[in-house]
N, C-alpha and C positions, 0 to 999 in steps of 0.2 A: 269770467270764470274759465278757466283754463281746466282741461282733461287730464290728468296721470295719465300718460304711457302704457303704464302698466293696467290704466282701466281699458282704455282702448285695445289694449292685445288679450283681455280677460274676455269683451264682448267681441271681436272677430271669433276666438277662438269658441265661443257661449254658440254662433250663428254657425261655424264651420262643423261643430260637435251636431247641431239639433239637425240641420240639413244630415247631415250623414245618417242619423240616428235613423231618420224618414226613411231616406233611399234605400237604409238598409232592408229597415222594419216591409216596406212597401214591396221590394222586392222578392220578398221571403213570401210576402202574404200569397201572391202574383201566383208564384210558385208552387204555393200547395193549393192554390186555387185548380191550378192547370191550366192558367188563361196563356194563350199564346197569342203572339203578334196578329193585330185585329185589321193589319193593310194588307189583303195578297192578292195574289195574281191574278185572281178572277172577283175580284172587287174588297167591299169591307165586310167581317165577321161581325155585326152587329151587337151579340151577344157577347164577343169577348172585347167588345166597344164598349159597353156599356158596365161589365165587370171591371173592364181598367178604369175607366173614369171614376168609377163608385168607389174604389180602393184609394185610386189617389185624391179627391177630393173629400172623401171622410175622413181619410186613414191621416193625410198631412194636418187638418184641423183640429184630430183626437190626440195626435200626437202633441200638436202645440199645447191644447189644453193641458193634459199629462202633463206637460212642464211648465204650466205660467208660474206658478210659484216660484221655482229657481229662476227665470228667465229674468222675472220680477226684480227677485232679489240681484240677480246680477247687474242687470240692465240699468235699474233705477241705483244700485247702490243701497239699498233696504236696510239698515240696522233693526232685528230683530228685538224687540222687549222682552226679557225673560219675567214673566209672571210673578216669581217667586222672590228675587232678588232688586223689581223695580221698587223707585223713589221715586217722590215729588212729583214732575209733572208728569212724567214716565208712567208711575205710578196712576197718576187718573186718569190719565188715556186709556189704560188698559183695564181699569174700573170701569169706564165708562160705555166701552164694546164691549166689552162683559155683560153688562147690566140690561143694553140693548140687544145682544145675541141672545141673552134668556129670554126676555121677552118676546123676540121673532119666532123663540121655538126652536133657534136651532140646535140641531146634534150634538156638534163640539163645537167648546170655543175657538175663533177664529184666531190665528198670529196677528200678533198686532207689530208696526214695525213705523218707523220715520226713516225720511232719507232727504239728503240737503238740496234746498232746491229755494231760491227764493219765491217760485211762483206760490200761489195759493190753491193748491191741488192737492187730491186724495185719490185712492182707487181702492179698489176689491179686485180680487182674483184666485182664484184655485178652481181644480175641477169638480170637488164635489163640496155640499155643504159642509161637509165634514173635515175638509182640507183647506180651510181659506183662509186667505191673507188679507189685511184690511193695512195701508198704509194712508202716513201723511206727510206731505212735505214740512219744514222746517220754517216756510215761508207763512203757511197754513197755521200753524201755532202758535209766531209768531205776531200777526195779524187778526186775529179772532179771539174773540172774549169763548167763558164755555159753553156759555147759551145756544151759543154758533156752532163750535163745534160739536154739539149734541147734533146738533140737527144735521152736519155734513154727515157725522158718523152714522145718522140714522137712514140717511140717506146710501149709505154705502151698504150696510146691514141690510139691511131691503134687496140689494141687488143681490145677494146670499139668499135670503129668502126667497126671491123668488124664482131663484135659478137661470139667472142671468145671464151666466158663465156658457152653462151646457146647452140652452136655448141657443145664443148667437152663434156658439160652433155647429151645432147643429145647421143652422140656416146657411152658417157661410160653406161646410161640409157640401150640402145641396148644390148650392151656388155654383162652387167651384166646381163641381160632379157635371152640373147642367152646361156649363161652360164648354167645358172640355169636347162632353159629346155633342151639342151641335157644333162647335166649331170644326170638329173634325168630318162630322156628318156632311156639312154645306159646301165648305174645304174640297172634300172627294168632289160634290154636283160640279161646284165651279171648275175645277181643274178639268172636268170630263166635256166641257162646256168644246163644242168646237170638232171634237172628234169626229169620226166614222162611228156610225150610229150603231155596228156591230161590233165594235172594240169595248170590252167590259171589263178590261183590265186596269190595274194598277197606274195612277199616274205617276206622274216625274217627283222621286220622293221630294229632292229639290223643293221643286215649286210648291208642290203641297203642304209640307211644311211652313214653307211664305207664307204663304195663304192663311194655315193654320193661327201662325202665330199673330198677324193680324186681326184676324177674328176674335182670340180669345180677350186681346184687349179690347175692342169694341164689344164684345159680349160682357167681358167684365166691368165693364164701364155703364152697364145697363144693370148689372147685379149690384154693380153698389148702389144704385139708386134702393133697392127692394132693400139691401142690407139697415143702409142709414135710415129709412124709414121705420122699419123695425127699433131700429136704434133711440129714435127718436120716442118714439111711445113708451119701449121701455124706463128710458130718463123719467118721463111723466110718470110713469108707475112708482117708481122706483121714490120720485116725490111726495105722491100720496101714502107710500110706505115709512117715507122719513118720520114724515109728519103725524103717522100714527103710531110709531115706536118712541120718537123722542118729542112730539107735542108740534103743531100746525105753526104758533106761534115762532118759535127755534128754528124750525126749518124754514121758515117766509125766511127771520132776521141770514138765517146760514147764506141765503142767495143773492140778500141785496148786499151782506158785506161780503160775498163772492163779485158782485157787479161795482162796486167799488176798487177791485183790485185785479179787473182781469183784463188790463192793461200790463201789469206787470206778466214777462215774458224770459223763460229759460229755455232758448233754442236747445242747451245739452239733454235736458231731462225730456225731450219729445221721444217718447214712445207709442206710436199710433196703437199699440194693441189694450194700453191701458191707462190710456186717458180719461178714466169715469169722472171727475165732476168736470173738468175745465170746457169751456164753450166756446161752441165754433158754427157761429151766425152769419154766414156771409149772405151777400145780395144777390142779386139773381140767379141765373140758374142754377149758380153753386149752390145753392141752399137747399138742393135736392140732393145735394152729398156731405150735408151736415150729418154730423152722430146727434148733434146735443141743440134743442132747442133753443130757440132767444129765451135770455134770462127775464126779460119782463115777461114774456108766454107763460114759462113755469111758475112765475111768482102770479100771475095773474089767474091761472088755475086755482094755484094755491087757496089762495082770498076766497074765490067763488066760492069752494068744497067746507067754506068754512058758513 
């Protein structure tokens, strides 16, 4: 599978747009906050330490949220179903999250949308209930009878229901906020590490920096454990939700004929931010930076609850 050109200069310019949007957005907030540079000459401002990091590690996640939708549709290539004008199988896709969106209770019906992909993958996305996108890949409808895909789709409705969305921004909001301020917090100790024990000033922005930027990956390397963990539960939830909007039955069959075909792999269509059904079980200590549990776990839930 080969990329257009022109897809690829649609998502540079998607990533070069939303970064901006941030920097902008972020700088303005800064601004009328009144936080000024939180490194001076007679050590760090704690308080305006703790105001930046909180800005930029809410503010860049709220932001992303605010846009999964478009991002979605860009990113994945999304063909939108217009409600009123679909057919055939179009047509009861769009019957079918329908059917299940009323029954979750929710507000507005979700967009329902396909985009081509031979894997066997679906997602949910938007920021609020009211705003969401429920897709399926090409490979997923072509592969799955609809008993299954009741149950994918109920599975994805679930993660609407139960606020999926603003939950993990939230957490990764924190995350990144937590990150930022000890790294820069420990960053200062170490750099001062050695001095004349009456020098209270500012180290080498230089080196602090270094410093900085190495810690927040080893910090963030310790947050993604907390995130996937989270991550992981909610999948389970998110199963016990399938299974009672579209029937325990459907959703067991949705995951063993997902475990039959998640072998099949489309390097293009990786998008780390909205990956909801597809799984990633690896062994050792990677498996504490999985999103998605092993499919015999989930399916093995499943069985018990019944």
């Amino acid at each position: 599978m080969v990329i257009p050109m022109r897809t690829i200069a649609k998502r540079i310019f998607l990533f070069l747009a939303v970064n901006f949007l941030v920097l902008l957005t972020i700088s303005v907030i800064l601004n009328l906050l009144n936080v000024r540079p939180y490194l001076r000459s007679n050590g760090l401002d704690y308080n305006s330490l703790f105001i930046f990091c909180v800005v930029w590690g809410m503010g860049g996640a709220f932001i992303s949220l605010g846009l999964s939708r478009i991002m979605a549709k860009w990113l994945m290539g999304v063909d939108v179903i217009h409600p009123e004008t679909a057919q055939g199988a179009e047509r009861q896709l769009v019957t079918l999250v329908h059917n299940l969106a009323k029954r979750a209770g929710l507000p507005a019906m979700p967009e329902v949308g396909i985009y081509h992909s031979p894997e066997v993958n679906a997602f949910a996305t938007g920021p609020t209930k009211s705003r969401a996108l429920v897709a399926v890949s090409s490979g997923l409808l072509q592969r799955m009878n609809m008993q299954e895909l009741e149950g994918v789709l109920g599975h994805e409705i679930a993660h609407i229901q139960n606020g999926d969305m603003v939950t993990m921004t939230l957490l990764q909001g924190v995350v990144n906020a937590f990150v930022m301020f000890f790294a820069r917090v420990v960053a200062f100790a170490i750099t001062r590490l050695g001095r004349k024990s009456n020098d209270s000033g500012a180290p080498s922005i230089f080196l602090y920096s270094i410093v900085v930027f190495v810690l927040e990956i080893v910090f963030m390397i310790l947050g993604s454990i907390v995130i996937a963990t989270y991550s992981r539960f909610r999948e389970f939830r998110a199963d016990s939700g399938g299974a009672r909007l579209a029937g325990r039955d459907k959703m067991i069959n949705a995951l063993k004929a997902l475990e039959r075909t998640v072998e099949i792999h489309d390097k293009h269509a990786e998008q780390p931010a909205i990956q909801a059904l597809k799984i990633s079980s690896p062994q050792g200590i990677l498996r504490f930076f999985s999103t998605h549990p092993p499919l015999e776990e989930r399916i093995a839930r499943l069985e018990q609850e019944g």
